[in-house]
C-alpha positions in Angstrom: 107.1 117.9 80.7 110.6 117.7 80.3 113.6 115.0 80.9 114.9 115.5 84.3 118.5 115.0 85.4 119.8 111.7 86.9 120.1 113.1 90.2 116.1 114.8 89.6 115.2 111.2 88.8 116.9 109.8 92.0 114.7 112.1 94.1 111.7 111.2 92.2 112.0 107.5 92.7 112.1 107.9 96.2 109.1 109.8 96.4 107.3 107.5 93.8 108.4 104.7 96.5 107.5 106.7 99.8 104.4 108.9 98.5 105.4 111.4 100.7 108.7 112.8 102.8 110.4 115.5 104.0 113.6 116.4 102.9 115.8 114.3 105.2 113.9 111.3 104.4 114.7 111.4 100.8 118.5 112.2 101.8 118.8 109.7 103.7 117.6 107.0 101.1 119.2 108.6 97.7 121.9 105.7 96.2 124.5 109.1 96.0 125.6 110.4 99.4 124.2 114.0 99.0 124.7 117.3 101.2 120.9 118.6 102.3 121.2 121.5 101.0 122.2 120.0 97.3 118.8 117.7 98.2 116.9 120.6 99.0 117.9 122.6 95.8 116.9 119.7 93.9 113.8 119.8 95.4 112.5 123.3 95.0 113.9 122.6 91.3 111.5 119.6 90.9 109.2 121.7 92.4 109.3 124.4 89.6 108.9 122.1 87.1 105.7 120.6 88.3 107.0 117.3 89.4 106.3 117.6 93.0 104.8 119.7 95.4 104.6 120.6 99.2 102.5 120.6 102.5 103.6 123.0 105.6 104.6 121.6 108.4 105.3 124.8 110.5 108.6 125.7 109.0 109.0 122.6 107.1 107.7 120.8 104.4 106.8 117.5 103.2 106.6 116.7 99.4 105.1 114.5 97.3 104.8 114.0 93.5 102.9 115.7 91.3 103.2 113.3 88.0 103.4 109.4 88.5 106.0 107.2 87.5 103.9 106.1 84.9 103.1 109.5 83.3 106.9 109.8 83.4 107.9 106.6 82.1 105.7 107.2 79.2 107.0 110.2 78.6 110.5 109.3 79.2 110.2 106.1 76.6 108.0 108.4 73.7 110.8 110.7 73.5 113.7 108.1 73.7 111.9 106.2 71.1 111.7 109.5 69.2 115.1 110.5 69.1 117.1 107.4 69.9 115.2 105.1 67.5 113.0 107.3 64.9 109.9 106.0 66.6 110.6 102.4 65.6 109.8 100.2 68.4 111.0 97.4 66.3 115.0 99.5 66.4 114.3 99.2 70.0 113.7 95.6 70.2 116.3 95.1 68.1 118.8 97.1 69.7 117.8 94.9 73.3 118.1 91.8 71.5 121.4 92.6 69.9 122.5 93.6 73.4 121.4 90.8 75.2 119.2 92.6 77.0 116.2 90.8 76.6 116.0 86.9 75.8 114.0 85.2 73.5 111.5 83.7 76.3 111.2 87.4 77.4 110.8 88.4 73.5 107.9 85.7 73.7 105.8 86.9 76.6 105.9 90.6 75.2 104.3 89.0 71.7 101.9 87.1 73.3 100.9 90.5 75.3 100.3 92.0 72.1 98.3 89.3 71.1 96.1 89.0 73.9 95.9 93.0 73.5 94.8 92.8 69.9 92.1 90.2 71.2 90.4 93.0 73.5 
């Protein structure tokens, strides 16, 4: 699998949202104002990476995708986590924390989630 390009990714989430669509569908709910035939190019990309794939409707087609948002977010986070923080998922904390990204009552709930994992 690989990392696909901010505007890939807007495309995706749309489909992860509407499970299927035709091309003017997604167009019309991208957050970037996009010509169709940008969307459409962008689509038969995703398309030839395995990310989505089609059903004929006479001379159009509807998509849907291929690899969840979970599949992707996993991927997505292993790799970030890889070459952003050298696999240390404590870095990443870290770096969130020292951000303010994540509080300490949010900081909580994710350790007791590993606890109640640990107790399974």
């Amino acid at each position: 699998m690989k990392r696909l390009s901010p505007r890939e990714e807007d495309i995706m989430k749309v489909l992860w949202s509407l499970e299927k669509a035709f091309a003017k569908e997604i167009q019309e709910r991208l957050s970037e104002a996009l010509h169709y035939n940008t969307v459409s190019t962008i689509i038969r990309k995703l398309e030839t990476k395995g990310f989505i794939d089609h059903k004929n409707f006479g001379n159009t087609h509807q998509y849907f995708p291929k690899i969840s948002r979970e599949e992707y977010r996993k991927f997505y986070m292993k790799n970030a986590s890889k070459f952003l923080f050298e696999n240390s998922y404590k870095s990443i904390v870290s770096f969130f924390a020292k951000e303010e990204k994540i509080s300490a009552d949010e900081l909580k709930e994710i350790l007791h989630l590993i606890e109640n994992e640990k107790k399974q």
